[in-house]
N, C-alpha and C positions, 0 to 999 in steps of 0.2 A: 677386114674379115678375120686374119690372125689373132688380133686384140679382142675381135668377140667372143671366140670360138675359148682364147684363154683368158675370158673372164668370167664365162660361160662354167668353165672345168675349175676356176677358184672359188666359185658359188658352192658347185655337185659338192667337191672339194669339203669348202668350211660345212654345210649341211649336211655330212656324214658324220665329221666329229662332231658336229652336234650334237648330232642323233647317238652316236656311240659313248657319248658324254652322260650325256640325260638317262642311258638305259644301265647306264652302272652305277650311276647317281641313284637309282630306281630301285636296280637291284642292292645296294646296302642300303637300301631306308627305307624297304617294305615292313610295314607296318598291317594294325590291324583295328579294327574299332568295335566297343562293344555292340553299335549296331547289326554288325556283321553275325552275333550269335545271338540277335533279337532284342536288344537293350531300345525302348520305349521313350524314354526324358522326359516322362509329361509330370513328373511330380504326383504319379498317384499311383504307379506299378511299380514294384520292388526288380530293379534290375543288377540284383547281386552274383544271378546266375551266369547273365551277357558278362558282368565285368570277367567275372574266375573263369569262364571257357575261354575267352581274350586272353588272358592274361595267360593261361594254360599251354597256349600255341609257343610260349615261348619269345615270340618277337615284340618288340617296342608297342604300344598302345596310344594310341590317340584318340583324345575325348572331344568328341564334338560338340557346340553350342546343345545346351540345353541342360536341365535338372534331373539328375538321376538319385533316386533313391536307393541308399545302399543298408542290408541287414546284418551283416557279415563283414571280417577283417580280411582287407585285400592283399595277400602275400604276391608283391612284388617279384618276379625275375627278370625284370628286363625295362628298358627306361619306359615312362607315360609322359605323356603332354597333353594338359589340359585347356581345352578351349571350353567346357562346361562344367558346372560345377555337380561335385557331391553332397548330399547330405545325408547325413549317417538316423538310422531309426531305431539303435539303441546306443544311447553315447554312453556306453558301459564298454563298449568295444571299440579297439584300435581301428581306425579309416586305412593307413597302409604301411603293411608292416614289411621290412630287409630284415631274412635270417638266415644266418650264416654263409653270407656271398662273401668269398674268398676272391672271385678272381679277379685278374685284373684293371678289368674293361670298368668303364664308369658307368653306374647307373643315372641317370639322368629322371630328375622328377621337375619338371617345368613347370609354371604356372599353376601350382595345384589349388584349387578352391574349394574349400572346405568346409562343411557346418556340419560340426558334431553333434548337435541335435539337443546338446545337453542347456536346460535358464528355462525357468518358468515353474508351472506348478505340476510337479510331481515328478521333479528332478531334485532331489536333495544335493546338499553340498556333500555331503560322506557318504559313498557307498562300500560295500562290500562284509566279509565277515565278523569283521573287528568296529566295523562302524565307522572308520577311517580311512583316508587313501588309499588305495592299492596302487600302488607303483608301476604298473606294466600295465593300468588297462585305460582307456578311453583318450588314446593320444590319436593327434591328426596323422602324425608321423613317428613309427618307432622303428629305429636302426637300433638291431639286434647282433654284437657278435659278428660285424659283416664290414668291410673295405669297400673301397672306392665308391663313396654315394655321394652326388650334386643335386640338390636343392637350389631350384631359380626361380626368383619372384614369389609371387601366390599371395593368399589370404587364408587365415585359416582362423576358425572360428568359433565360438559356442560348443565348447571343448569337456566332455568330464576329465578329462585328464591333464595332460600337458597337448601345447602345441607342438615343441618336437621334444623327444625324447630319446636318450642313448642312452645302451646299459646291454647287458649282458643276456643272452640267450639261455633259458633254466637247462636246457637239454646239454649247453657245453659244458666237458668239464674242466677242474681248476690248473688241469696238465695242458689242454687246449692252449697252442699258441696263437690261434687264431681266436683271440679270447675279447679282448676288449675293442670296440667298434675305432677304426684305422682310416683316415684320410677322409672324413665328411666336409664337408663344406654348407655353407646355405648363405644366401645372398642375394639381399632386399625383399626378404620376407617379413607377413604383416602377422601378428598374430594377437588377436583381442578376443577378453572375455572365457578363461579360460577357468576351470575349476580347481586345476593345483597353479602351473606351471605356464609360462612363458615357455619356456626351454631348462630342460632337465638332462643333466649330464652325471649319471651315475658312474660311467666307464668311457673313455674317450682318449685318442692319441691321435696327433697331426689334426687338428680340429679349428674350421676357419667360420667364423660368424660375420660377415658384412651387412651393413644395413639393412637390421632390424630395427623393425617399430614394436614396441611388446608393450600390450595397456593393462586392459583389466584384467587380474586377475583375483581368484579369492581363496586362496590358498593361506596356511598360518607358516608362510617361509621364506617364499620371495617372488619377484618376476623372472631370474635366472638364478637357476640353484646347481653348485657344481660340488659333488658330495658323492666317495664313493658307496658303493653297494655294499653294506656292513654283512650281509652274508656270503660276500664271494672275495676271500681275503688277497686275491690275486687282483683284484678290481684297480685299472692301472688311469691317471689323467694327468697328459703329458703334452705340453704345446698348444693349448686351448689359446687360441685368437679371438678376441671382440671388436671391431672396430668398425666405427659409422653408426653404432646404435642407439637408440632412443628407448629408455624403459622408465614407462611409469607407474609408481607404486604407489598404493594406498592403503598405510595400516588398519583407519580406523573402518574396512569393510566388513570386517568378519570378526572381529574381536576388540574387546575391550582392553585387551593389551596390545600399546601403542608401538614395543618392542617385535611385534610378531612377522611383521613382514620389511622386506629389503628389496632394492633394487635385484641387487646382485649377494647372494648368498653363498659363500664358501665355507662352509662349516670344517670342522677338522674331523676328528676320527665319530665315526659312531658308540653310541653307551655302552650296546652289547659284548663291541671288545674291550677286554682289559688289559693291560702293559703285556702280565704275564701269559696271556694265550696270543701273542703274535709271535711266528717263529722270524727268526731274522731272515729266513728263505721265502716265505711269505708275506712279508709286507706290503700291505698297502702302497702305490707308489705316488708320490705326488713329484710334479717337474714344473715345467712351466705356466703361468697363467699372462697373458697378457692382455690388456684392455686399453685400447685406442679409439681416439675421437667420438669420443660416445659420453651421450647426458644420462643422468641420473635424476628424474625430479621424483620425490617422494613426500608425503603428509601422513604426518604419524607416525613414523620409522626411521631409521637410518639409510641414506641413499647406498651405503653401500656395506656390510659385513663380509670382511673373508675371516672366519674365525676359526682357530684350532684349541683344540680342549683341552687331553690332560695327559695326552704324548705327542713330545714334539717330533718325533717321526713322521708324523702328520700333515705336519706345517708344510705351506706350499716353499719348495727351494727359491721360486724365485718368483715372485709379484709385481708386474708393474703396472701402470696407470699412468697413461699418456695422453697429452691434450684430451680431457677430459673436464666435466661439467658436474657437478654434484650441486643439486637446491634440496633444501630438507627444512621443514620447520619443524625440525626434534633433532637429527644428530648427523653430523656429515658421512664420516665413515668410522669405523673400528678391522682397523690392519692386523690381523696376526701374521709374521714370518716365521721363517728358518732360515736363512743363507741371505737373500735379498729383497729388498722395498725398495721399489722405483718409483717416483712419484713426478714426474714433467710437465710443466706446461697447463697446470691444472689450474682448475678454478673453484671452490669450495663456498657458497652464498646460502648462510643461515639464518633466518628469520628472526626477529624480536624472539616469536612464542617458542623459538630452539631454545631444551633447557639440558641437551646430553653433551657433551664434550667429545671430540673427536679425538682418536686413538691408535697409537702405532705402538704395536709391542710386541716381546715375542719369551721366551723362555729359558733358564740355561742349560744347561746342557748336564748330562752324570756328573761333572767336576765341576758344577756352578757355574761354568763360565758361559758369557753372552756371544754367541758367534752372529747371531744377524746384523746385518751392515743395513744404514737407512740411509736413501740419497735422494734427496727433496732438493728439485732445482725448478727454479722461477714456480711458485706455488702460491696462487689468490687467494688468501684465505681471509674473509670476511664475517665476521655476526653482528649483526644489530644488538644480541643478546649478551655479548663478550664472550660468546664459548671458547675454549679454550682449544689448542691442539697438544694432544701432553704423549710424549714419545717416554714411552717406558722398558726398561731390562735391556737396551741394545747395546752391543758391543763397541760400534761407531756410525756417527753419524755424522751427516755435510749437510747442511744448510746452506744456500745459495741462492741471490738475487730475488728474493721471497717475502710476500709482503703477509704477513701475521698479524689475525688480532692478538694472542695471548699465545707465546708457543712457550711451555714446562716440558722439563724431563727430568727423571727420577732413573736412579740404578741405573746409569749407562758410564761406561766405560773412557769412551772418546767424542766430543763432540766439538763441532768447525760449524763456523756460523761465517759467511760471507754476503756483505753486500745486502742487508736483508731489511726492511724497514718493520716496525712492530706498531 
């Protein structure tokens, strides 16, 4: 009777912490759904109102099975999770936009499923005043100015604008320390068919990209374009992470020029500044880029341009490119540095019809002199075509255990060649 009575009170017992388990489990992860303020799903009622009074309450959202039409940009404050999908009914407008979330807590965007709204007839590829891109509007996702944001999973779709997009908030200003978008992450997200951008990084620091898949896009630039904001000269991208991605590009969708679009685009400074209007207090800042385990297939293009123009202050300090994959039948990549090229474990596969040459170079300095250092270890570089790999203006460089059709270099200073078959 002893052993029932106390097994009886280890039941009551474990069933209380249960219960007191579950009800603070409860209480942190009350949420709210835009059903709750009348959101419909059926694909024919505009339920932009349900999502902003949800979203208004302040607490986390979650989207339940079904299609909601949305007319309006959803400003985030608090994490969503998507179990049905949006589609947006003017893809002129941002689907969800972070502005100026400083604190510390992570917003949390799960699952999100996206259609922009934008392909077909009476959607132009250029909108706005200039007939050109506008920068800030018809993105699935735009972190503005704002810390701690996680992207998990999702698809995101038939886009006017970019799929995700960073950059700066017009309302902050250039004294705001809280200025360029700090600690993003995104991770195994899909993003096809977009009107600029794959993923647009105008402003970015502590920034992690894991497996993405980025397709169509039809933009004259790239599928990943990392380029600061030429009108916000504080505009800072420092520590950008790629690894596990897959980006395919296709030059010949939108123009007749085969140079227009890249995998991956790193342009250097914008036209509008000139040497003489950056103050040295103000500059531009570039830091790290890194890009691991991730393919490049392109047609028409170069799988990859990081390119700087006509100040080397601009130049990324340090580039690297790690077990990585580039096919192109036009031109593998075009490297510009400043400080460092890292190049590991790559594989570089040109076609017969590649007729551009692949390119590492970089610029000298006020005293002429070469400081970028180039360090290519074990590197596949193959062309049907004999395109060449031609490293120009570097200070030094290490070749190692590296199989080349044609490797030239011109104006460099120091170069080591190890173990390398041609």
């Amino acid at each position: 009777m002893f052993q029932i009575k106390r097994f009886l009170l280890c039941i009551t017992l474990l069933l209380l912490v249960i219960f007191v388990h579950c009800t603070a489990f409860a209480d942190n992860y009350t949420y709210v759904t835009p059903q709750d303020y009348g959101a419909i799903s059926n694909d024919a009622i505009d339920d932009t109102i349900a999502f902003k009074t949800s979203i208004a309450t302040g607490l986390p959202v979650y989207v339940p099975p079904g299609l909601y039409l949305i007319s309006d940009t959803l400003q985030l404050q608090n994490s969503i999770i998507f179990d049905g999908k949006i589609k947006m009914t003017n893809y002129r407008k941002n689907c969800l936009e972070i502005k100026n979330k400083v604190n510390e807590k992570t917003l949390f965007i799960v699952d999100p499923d996206i259609d922009g709204g934008w392909g077909g007839a009476g959607c132009p590829i250029n909108f706005g005043d200039n007939g050109f891109y506008i920068g800030d509007k018809g993105h699935a996702i735009a972190v503005l100015s704002s810390t701690n944001i996680a992207v998990l999973g999702g698809n995101l779709s038939n886009l006017g604008g970019d799929g995700i997009f960073l950059g700066i908030d017009t309302n902050v200003s250039d004294s705001d320390e809280n200025y360029s978008p700090t600690n993003i992450s995104v991770d195994g997200t899909t993003i096809n068919n977009t009107n600029r951008l794959n993923i647009c990084i105008e402003a970015g620091v502590n920034c992690n990209f894991r497996n993405i898949s980025g397709y169509k896009h039809n933009n004259f630039v790239a599928g990943i374009d990392i380029e600061p904001n030429s009108a916000r000269p504080n505009a800072t991208i420092n520590n950008i992470l790629f690894n596990g991605c897959y980006i395919v590009s296709d030059g010949s969708s939108v123009s007749d020029d085969p140079i227009s679009q890249y995998g991956l685009n790193v342009p250097g400074k914008a036209e509008p500044f000139q040497i003489d209007c950056v103050s040295v207090d103000v500059p531009h800042t570039w830091g790290s880029i890194t890009v691991k385990n991730s393919t490049f297939v392109a047609a028409n293009c170069f799988a990859v341009r990081c390119l700087g123009e006509s100040n080397l202050d601009y130049f990324t300090d340090v580039l690297t490119f790690e077990n990585c994959k580039f096919e192109s039948n036009y031109g593998g990549f075009v490297l510009w540095g400043k400080r460092n090229i890292i190049v590991k474990d790559c594989d570089i596969n040109l076609s017969k019809d590649a007729y551009k040459e692949s390119t590492i170079l970089s610029k000298a300095d006020s005293e002429g002199k070469y400081n970028c250092e180039v360090n290519i270890d074990n590197l596949n570089y193959t062309s049907e075509g004999n395109n060449r790999l031609h490293i120009y203006q570097i200070g030094r460089i290490t070749v190692k255990d590296s199989k080349i059709a044609t490797l030239t270099a011109n104006k460099c200073e120091n170069i080591k060649v190890e173990n390398c078959i041609q």
